[in-house]
C-alpha positions in Angstrom: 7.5 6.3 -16.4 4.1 6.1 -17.8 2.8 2.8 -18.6 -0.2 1.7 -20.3 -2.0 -1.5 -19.9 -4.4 -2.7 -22.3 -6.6 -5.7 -21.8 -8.1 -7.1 -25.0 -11.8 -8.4 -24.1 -11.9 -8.7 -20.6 -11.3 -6.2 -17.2 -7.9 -5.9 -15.9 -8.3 -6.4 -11.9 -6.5 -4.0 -9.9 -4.5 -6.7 -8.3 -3.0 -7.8 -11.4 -2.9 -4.4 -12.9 -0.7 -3.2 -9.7 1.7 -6.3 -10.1 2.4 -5.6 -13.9 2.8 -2.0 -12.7 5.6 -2.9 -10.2 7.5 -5.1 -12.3 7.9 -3.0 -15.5 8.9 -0.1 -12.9 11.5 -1.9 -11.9 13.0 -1.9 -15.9 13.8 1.2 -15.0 16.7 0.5 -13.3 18.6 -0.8 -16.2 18.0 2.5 -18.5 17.5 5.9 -17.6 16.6 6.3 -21.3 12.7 4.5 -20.8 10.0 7.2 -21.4 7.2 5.0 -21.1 5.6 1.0 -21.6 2.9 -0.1 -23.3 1.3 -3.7 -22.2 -1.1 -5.9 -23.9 -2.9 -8.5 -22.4 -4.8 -10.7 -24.4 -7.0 -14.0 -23.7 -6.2 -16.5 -26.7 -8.7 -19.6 -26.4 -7.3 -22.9 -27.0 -9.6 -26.3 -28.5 -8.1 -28.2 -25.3 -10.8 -28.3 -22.8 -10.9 -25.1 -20.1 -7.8 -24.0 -21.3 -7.3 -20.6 -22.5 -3.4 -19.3 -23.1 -2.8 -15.9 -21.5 -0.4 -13.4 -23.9 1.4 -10.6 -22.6 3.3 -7.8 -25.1 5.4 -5.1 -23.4 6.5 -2.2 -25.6 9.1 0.1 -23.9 9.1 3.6 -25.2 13.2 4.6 -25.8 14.1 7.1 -27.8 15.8 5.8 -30.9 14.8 1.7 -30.2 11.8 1.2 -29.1 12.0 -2.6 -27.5 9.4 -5.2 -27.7 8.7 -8.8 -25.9 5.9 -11.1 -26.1 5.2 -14.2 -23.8 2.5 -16.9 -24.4 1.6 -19.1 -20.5 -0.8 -20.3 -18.5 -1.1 -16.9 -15.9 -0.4 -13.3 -16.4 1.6 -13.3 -13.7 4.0 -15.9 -15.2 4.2 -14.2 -18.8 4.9 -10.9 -17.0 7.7 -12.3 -15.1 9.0 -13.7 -18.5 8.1 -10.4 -20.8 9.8 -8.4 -18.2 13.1 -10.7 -18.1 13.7 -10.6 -22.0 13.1 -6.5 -22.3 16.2 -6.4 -19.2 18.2 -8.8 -21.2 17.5 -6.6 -24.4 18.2 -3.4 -21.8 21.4 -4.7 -21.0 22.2 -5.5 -24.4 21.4 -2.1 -25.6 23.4 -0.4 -22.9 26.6 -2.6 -23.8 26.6 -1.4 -27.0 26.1 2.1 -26.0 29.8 1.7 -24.2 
């Protein structure tokens, strides 16, 4: 699967880039179909004091459908977790109604 991450205004580290890596690899499991993902990463700034909301958008290539998911937190790490959860609920939707 080829996946693209895109980082809007600041430099991905390879840490976090290698975690988002794993867990949309993983989506793989659920379809055969997935060709490829496309993730945004983006750095929202809030008026509340040192606080700065983290956005994650995963697109995932399927021929037909492509799906999409977008999660607003507080760590990348957290809205990948939640990103990644809806596009396996919207996987396993999608194959159900292939049956």
């Amino acid at each position: 699967m080829n996946i693209k991450i895109n980082s809007v205004h600041f430099n991905i580290d390879k840490k976090l880039e290698d975690f988002i890596t794993e867990k949309v690899t993983k989506l793989g499991q659920f379809s055969d179909d997935i060709l490829g993902a496309e993730v945004h990463l983006t750095l929202e700034k809030s008026n509340t004091v040192n606080y700065d909301s983290k956005i994650t958008k995963i697109k995932l290539l399927i021929p037909g459908a492509d799906l999409f998911a977008e999660k607003k937190g507080g760590t990348f790490e957290s809205t990948t977790d939640s990103v990644v959860s809806a596009l396996k609920v919207q996987l396993q939707k999608k194959k159900e109604k292939e049956k």
